[in-house]
C-alpha positions in Angstrom: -150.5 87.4 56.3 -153.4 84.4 57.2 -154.7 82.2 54.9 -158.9 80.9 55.0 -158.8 78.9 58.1 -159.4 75.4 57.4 -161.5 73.0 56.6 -161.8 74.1 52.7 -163.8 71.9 50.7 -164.4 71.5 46.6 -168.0 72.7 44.8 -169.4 70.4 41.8 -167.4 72.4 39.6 -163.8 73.7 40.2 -164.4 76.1 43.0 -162.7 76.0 46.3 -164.8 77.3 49.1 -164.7 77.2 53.0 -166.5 74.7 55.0 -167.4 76.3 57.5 -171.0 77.1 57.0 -171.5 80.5 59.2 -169.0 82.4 56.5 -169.3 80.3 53.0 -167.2 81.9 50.6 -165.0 81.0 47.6 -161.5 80.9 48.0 -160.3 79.9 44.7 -161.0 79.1 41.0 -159.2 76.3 39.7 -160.5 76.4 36.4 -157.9 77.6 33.7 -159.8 79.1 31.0 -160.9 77.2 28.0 -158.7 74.8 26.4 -158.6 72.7 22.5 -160.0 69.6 24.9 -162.3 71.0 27.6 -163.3 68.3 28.8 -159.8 66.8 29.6 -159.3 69.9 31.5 -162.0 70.3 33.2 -161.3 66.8 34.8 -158.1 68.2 35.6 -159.1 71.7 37.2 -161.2 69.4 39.7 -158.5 67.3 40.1 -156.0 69.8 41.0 -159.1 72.0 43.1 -159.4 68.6 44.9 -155.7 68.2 45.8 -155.1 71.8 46.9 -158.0 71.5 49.7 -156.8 68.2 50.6 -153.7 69.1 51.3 -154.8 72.7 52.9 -157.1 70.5 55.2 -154.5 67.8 55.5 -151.9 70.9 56.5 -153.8 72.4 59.2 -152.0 73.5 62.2 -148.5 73.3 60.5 -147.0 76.6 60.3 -146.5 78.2 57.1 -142.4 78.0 58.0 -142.5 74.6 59.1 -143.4 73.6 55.5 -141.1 76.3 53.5 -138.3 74.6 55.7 -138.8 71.4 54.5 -139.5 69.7 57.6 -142.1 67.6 56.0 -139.6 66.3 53.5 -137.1 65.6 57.0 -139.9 63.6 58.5 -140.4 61.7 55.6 -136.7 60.6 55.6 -137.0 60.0 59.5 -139.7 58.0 59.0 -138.0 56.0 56.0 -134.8 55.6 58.4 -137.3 54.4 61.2 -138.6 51.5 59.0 -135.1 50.6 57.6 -133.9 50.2 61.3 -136.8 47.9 62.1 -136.2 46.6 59.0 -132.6 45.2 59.5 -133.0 44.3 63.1 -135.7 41.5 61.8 -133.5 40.5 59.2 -130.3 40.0 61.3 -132.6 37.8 63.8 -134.9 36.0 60.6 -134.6 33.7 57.7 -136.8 35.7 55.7 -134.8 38.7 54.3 -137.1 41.7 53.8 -136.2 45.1 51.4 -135.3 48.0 52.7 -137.3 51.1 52.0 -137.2 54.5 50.4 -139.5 57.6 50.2 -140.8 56.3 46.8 -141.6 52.9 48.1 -142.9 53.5 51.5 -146.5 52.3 52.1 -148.4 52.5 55.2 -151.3 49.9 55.6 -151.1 49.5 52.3 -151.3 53.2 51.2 -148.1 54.5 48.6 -147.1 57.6 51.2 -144.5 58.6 48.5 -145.3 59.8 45.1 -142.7 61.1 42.3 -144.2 64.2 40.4 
């Protein structure tokens, strides 16, 4: 089974759509019903709408396998390993000692790559 090919984008509301302008359709609702502090969830529902299409358009061209597998998670630790190396190398040859990394406190140009749910 396919999914909507990519890109997906987010309406005003909570409503995930396709991008692609020849065959605009919704895809998906994030909206969970009426809640004690609508507002709150609303905010949410757009939130989450927001992160599922990011990460759908973000995904594109990775096979559906390749992520059940958790071959993103390996590259993350590759990546992690990668810095440490360059890491230690500088530090055997410098005066300045520098920390090592992990996934959770990995950035990239200044952007956290890692985030704990």
């Amino acid at each position: 089974m396919k999914h909507t090919k990519e890109p997906w984008m987010v309406s005003d509301t909570t409503d995930i759509y396709t991008k692609d302008i020849k065959d605009l359709r919704q895809i998906a609702d994030c909206n969970v019903g009426f809640l004690s502090n609508e507002a709150v969830h609303i905010w949410q529902d757009k939130a989450n709408a927001s992160r599922i299409a990011l990460c759908v358009n973000k995904c594109a061209g990775i096979t559906d396998e390749a992520l059940e597998s958790g071959a993103l998670e390996f590259m993350s630790e590759v990546t992690v390993a990668y810095f440490n190396d360059n890491i230690e190398s500088r530090n055997a040859r410098d005066d300045i000692k520098l920390p090592l990394v992990t996934k959770e406190t990995l950035t990239i140009d200044g952007v956290k790559v890692w985030e704990q749910s």
